[in-house]
C-alpha positions, 0 to 999 in steps of 0.5 A: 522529701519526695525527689526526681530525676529524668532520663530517656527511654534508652537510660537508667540511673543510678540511685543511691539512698543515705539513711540520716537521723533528724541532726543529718548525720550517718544512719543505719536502717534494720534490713535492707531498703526496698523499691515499689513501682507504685505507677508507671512501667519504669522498673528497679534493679538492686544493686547486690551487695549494697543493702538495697542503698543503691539500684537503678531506675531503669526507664519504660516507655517514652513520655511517662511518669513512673513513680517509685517508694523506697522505704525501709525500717529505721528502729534497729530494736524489735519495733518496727519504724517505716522511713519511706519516700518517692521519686518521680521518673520521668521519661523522655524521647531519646534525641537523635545523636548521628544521622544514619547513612546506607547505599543501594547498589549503583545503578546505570543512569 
């Protein structure tokens, strides 16, 4: 079931896939799961170590979709059976969170 989330163009999140079979329960996939940016300039980070089940969605540009297809092989046997889904970045504009303040050098009035 394809899914999304939004962050701001200063984020990435955290994404972790849980492999289940139709009853819901716990699953093992043959391999590791994969990322495909398939539009937008959003990019993946795998976290090591973790079979591929956990990466970040790191954000592009502000104001933009970013689609992206992870799959993996959910036979453990000699066929091959693709399991694959999509999520949907979207991007937004960082809010302002501080008002920034400086001062020039005193001056004679």
């Amino acid at each position: 079931m394809p899914s999304a989330t939004t962050i701001t163009s200063e984020e990435k999140v955290l994404m972790t896939v849980t492999p289940l079979t139709l009853a819901g329960n716990p699953a093992t996939v043959d391999g590791d799961v994969q990322y495909e940016v398939t539009s937008g300039d959003a990019t993946v980070e795998v976290v090591p170590d973790t079979n591929g089940t956990q990466a970040y969605l790191v954000s592009g540009s502000p104001d933009t979709l970013s689609t992206i297809r992870y799959y993996a092989d959910g036979d453990l046997s000699e066929e091959v059976a693709m399991v694959e889904d999509t999520v949907t970045l979207t991007v937004t504009q960082p809010g302002v969170s501080s008002l920034g303040v400086t001062f020039g050098t005193p001056e004679p009035k």
